[in-house]
VOLUMVO-361671 format. One record per residue (C-alpha): residue in three letters; chain; x, y, z; residue number from 1. Coordinates in steps of 0.1 Angstrom, whole numbers, plus 5000, padded with zeros to 4 digits. Example, Ala and Ser with C-alpha at 12.3 -4.5 7.8 and 13.67 -1.06 7.14 Angstrom:
# VOLUMVO-361671
+------+-------+------+------+------+------+
| resn | chain |    u |    v |    w | resi |
+------+-------+------+------+------+------+
|  ALA |     A | 5123 | 4955 | 5078 |    1 |
|  SER |     A | 5137 | 4989 | 5071 |    2 |
+------+-------+------+------+------+------+
END
This chain:
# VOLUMVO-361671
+------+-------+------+------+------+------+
| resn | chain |    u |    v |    w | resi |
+------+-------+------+------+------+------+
|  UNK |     A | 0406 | 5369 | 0259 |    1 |
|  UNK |     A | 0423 | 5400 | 0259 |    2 |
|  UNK |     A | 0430 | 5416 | 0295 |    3 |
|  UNK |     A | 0428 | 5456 | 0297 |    4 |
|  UNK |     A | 0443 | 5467 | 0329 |    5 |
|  UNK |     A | 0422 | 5498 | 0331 |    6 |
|  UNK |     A | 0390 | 5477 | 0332 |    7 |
|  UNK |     A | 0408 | 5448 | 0353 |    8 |
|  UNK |     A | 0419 | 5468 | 0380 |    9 |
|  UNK |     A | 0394 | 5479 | 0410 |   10 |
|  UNK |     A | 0386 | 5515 | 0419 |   11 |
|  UNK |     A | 0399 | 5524 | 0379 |   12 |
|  UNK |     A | 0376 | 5556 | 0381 |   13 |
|  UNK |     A | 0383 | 5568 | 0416 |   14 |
|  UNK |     A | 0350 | 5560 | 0426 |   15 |
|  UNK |     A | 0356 | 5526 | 0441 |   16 |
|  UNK |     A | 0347 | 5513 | 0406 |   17 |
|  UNK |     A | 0343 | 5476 | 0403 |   18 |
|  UNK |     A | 0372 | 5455 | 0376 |   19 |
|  UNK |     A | 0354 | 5441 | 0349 |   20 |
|  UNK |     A | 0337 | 5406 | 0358 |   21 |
|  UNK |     A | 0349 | 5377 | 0337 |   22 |
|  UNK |     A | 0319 | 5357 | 0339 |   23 |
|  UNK |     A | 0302 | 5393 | 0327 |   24 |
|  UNK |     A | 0324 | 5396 | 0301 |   25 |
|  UNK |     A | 0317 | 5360 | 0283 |   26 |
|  UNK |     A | 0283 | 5362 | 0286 |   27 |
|  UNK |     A | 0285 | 5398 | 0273 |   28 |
|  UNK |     A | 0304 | 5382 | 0242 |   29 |
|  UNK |     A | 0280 | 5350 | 0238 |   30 |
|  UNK |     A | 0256 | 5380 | 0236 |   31 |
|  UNK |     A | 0267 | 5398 | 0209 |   32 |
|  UNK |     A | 0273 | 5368 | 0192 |   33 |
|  UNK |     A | 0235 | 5358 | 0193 |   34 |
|  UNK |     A | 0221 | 5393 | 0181 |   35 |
|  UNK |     A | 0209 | 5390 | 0141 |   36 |
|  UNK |     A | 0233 | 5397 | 0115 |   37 |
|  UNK |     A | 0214 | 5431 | 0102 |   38 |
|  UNK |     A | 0217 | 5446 | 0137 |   39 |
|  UNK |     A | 0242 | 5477 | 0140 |   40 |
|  UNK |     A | 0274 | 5479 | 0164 |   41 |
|  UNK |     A | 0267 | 5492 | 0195 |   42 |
|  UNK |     A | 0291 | 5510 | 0218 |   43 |
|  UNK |     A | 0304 | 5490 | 0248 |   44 |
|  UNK |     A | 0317 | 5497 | 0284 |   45 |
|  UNK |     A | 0320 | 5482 | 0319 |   46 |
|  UNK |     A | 0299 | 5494 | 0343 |   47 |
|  UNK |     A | 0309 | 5506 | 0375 |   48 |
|  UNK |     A | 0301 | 5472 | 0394 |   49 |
|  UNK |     A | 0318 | 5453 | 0367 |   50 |
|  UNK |     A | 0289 | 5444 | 0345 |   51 |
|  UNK |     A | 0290 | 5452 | 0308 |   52 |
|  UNK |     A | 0268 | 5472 | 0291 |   53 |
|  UNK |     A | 0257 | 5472 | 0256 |   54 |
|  UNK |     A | 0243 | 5505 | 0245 |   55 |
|  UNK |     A | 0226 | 5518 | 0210 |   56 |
|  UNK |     A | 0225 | 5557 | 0209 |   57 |
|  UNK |     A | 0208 | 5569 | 0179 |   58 |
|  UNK |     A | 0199 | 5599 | 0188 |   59 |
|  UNK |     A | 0187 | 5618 | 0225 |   60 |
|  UNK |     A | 0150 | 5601 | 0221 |   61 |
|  UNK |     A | 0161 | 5563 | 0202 |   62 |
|  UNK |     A | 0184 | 5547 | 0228 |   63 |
|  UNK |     A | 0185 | 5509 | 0241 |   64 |
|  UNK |     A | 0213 | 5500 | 0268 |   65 |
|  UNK |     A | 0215 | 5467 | 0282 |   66 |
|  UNK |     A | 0234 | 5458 | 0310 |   67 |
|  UNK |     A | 0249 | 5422 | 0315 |   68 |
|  UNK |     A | 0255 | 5405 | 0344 |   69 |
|  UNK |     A | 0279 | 5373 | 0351 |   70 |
|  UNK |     A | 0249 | 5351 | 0357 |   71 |
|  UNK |     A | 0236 | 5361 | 0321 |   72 |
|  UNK |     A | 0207 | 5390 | 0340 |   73 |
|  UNK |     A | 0200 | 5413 | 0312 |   74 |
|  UNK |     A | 0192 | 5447 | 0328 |   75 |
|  UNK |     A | 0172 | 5471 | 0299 |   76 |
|  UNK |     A | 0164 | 5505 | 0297 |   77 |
|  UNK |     A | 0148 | 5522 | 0258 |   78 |
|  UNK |     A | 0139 | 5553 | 0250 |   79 |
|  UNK |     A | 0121 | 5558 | 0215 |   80 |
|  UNK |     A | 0102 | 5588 | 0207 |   81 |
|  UNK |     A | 0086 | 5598 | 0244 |   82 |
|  UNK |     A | 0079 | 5560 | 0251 |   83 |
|  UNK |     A | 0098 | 5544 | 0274 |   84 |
|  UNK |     A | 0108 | 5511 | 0286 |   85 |
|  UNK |     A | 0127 | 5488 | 0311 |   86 |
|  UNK |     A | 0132 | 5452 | 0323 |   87 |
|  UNK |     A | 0151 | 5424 | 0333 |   88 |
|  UNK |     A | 0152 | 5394 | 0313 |   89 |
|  UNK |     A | 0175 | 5364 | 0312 |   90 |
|  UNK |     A | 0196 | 5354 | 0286 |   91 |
|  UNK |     A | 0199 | 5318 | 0280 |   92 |
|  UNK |     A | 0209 | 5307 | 0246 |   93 |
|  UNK |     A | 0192 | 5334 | 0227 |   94 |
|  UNK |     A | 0184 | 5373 | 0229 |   95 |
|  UNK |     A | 0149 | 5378 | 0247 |   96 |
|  UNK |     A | 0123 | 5389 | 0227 |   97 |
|  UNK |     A | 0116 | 5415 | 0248 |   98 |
|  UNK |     A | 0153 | 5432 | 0243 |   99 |
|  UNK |     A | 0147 | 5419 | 0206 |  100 |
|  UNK |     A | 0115 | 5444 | 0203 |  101 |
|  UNK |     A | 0128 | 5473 | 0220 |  102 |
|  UNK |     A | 0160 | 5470 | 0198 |  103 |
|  UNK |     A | 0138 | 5469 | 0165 |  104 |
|  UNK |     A | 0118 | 5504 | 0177 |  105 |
|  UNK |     A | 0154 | 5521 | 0188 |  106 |
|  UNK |     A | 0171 | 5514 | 0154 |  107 |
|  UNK |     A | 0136 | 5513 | 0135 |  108 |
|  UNK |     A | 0137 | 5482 | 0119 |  109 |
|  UNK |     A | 0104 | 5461 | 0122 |  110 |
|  UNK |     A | 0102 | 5436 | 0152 |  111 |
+------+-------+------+------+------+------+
END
């Protein structure tokens, strides 16, 4: 694991920001490592209270970010075309349909 101090280190945006939480961080990695093959590379940050989030931006009105707690709590929020959507769902062993079908209408693939 590599350790990034600016993400490590509490307060790291002067806002009384969070360090990134380990237990966040793997099952942010197990993850990305359970999304299909096909599906593009999305951008990722640490969140202010240390979760990770996973975010798709295609464009102002196609967007998925998915925030990722230590416990494995997937936290959603899509935007594609004026329909919106937003959850929680748990990852287990596998990506949750739910965050499965709002990926497929954010990077327009079929679900």
């Amino acid at each position: 694991m590599v350790k990034h101090t600016a993400v490590a280190t509490a307060n790291r945006d002067g806002y009384g920001a969070r360090p990134l939480d380990r237990r966040a961080y793997l099952a942010a990695l197990r993850f990305l490592q359970a999304l299909p093959t096909t599906t593009p590379v999305p951008d990722v940050s640490v969140d202010p209270d240390g979760e990770v989030d996973v975010l798709w931006y295609i464009s102002p009105t196609r967007t998925l970010s998915v925030s990722i707690g230590p416990a494995g709590r997937l936290t959603y929020a899509a935007l594609f075309g004026d329909t919106r959507s937003y959850g929680t769902e748990w990852f287990v062993n596998e990506i949750p349909q739910a965050i499965l079908l709002n990926l497929s209408l954010v990077i327009g693939a079929r679900p």
